[in-house]
C-alpha positions as CSV (number, residue, x, y, z in Angstrom):
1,X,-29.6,17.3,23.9
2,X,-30.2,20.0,21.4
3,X,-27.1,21.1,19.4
4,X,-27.0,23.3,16.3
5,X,-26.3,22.0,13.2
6,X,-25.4,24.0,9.8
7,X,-27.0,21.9,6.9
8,X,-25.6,22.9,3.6
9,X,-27.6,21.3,0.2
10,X,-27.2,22.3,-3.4
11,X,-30.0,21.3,-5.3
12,X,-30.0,21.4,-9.8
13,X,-29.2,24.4,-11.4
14,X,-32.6,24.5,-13.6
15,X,-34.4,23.7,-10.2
16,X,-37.6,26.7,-10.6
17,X,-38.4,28.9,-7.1
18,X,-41.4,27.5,-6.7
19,X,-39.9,23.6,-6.7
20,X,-36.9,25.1,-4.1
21,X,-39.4,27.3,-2.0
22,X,-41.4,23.6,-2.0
23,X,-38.4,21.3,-1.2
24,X,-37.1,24.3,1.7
25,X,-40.7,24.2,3.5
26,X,-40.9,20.6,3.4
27,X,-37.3,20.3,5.2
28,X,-38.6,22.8,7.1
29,X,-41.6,20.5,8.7
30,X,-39.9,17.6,9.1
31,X,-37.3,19.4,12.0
32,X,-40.1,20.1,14.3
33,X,-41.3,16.9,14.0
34,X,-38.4,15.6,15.0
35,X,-37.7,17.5,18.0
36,X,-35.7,20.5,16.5
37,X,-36.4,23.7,15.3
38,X,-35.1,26.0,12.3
39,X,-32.9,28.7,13.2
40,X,-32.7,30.4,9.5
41,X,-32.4,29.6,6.2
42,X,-30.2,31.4,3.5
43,X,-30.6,30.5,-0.1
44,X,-27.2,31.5,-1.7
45,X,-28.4,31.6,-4.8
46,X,-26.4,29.8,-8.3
47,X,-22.6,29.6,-8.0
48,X,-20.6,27.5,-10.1
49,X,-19.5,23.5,-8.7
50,X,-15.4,23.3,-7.7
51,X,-16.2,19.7,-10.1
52,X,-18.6,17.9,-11.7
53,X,-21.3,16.3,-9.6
54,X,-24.2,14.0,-11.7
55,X,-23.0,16.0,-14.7
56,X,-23.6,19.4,-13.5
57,X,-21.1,22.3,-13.2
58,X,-24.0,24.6,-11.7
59,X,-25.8,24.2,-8.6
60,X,-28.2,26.4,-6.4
61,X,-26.9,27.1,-2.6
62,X,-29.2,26.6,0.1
63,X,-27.6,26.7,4.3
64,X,-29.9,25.7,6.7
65,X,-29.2,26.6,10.4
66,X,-30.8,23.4,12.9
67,X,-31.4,23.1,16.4
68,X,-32.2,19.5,17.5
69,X,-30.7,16.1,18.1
70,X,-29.5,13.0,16.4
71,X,-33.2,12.2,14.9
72,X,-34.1,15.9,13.3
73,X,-30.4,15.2,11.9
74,X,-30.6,11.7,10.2
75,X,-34.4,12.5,9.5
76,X,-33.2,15.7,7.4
77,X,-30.7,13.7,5.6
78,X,-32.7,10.9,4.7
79,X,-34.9,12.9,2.7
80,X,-32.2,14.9,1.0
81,X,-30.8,11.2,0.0
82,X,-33.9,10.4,-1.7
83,X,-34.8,13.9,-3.2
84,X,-34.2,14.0,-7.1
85,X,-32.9,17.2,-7.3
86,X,-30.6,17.4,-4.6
87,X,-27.1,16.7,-5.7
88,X,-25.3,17.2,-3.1
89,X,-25.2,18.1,0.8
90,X,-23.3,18.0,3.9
91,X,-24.2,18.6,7.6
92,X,-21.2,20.4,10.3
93,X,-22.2,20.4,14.2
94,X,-20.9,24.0,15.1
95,X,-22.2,24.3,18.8
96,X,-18.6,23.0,19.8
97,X,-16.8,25.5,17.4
98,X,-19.1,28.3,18.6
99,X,-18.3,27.4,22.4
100,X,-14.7,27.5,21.4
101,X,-15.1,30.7,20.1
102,X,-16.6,32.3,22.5
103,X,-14.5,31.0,25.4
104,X,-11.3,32.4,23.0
105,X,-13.3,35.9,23.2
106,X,-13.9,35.7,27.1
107,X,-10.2,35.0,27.3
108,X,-9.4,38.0,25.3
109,X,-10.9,40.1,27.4
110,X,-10.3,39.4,30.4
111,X,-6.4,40.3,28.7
112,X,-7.9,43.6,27.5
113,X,-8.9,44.0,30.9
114,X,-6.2,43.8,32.7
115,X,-4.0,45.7,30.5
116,X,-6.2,48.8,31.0
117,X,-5.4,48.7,35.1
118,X,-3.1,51.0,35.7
119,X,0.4,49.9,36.3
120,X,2.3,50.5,39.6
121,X,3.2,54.0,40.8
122,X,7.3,54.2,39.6
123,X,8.1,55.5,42.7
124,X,6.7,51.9,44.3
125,X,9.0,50.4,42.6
126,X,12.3,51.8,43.3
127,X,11.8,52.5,47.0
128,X,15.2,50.9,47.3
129,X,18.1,52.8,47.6
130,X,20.7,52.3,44.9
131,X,24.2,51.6,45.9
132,X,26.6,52.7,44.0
133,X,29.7,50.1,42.6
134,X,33.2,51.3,43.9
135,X,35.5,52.4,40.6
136,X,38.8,51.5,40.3
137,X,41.6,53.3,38.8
């Protein structure tokens, strides 16, 4: 069963393009390998750490989008385990959040919908005649 993964890594701040473009194609070959396939890849680009991980405060964004199973998965984050410069990385499923959201939008308009009918004629409505209370005095 393929499901889409979001893979975020950060690798060291003094990492060159070159070394990141190297590291990004070779996580790049090992999904199809496995059975999966790269949706897209985003570098973010240097932003500083919330703490201190392996004594940097610095680190280099990269999100990867997968679609595969369990073995592109574990495969991917094997090799970030044993990769020198990456310091960090964590991997979301988001198919299940994405189906969530989308049956959240279906539901809304299917509301929007049936707001936009028109409402019943008022005359419909008050076809009965009203009787009036006796006063006293």
């Amino acid at each position: 069963m393929n499901r889409i993964y979001e893979l975020m890594f950060i690798v060291r701040p003094d990492m060159t393009d070159e070394d990141l473009d190297k590291l990004i194609s070779m996580l790049q070959s090992v999904v199809p390998a496995s059975g999966g396939s790269v949706k897209s890849v985003d570098k973010m680009g240097k932003r500083r750490l919330a703490y201190t991980v392996r004594r940097f405060h610095d680190g280099i964004y990269v999100l990867m989008v997968v679609e595969g199973g369990g073995p592109a998965i574990h495969e991917l984050e094997r090799r970030l385990r044993v990769t020198e410069p990456v310091i960090k990385f964590l991997t979301v499923r988001v198919d299940e959040e994405q189906k969530r959201l989308d049956k959240i939008k279906k539901l809304r308009e299917s509301k929007k919908k049936m707001s936009a009918q028109p409402a019943p004629a008022p005359e419909q409505a008050v076809s009965a005649p009203a009787t009036e209370a006796p006063t006293t005095a």
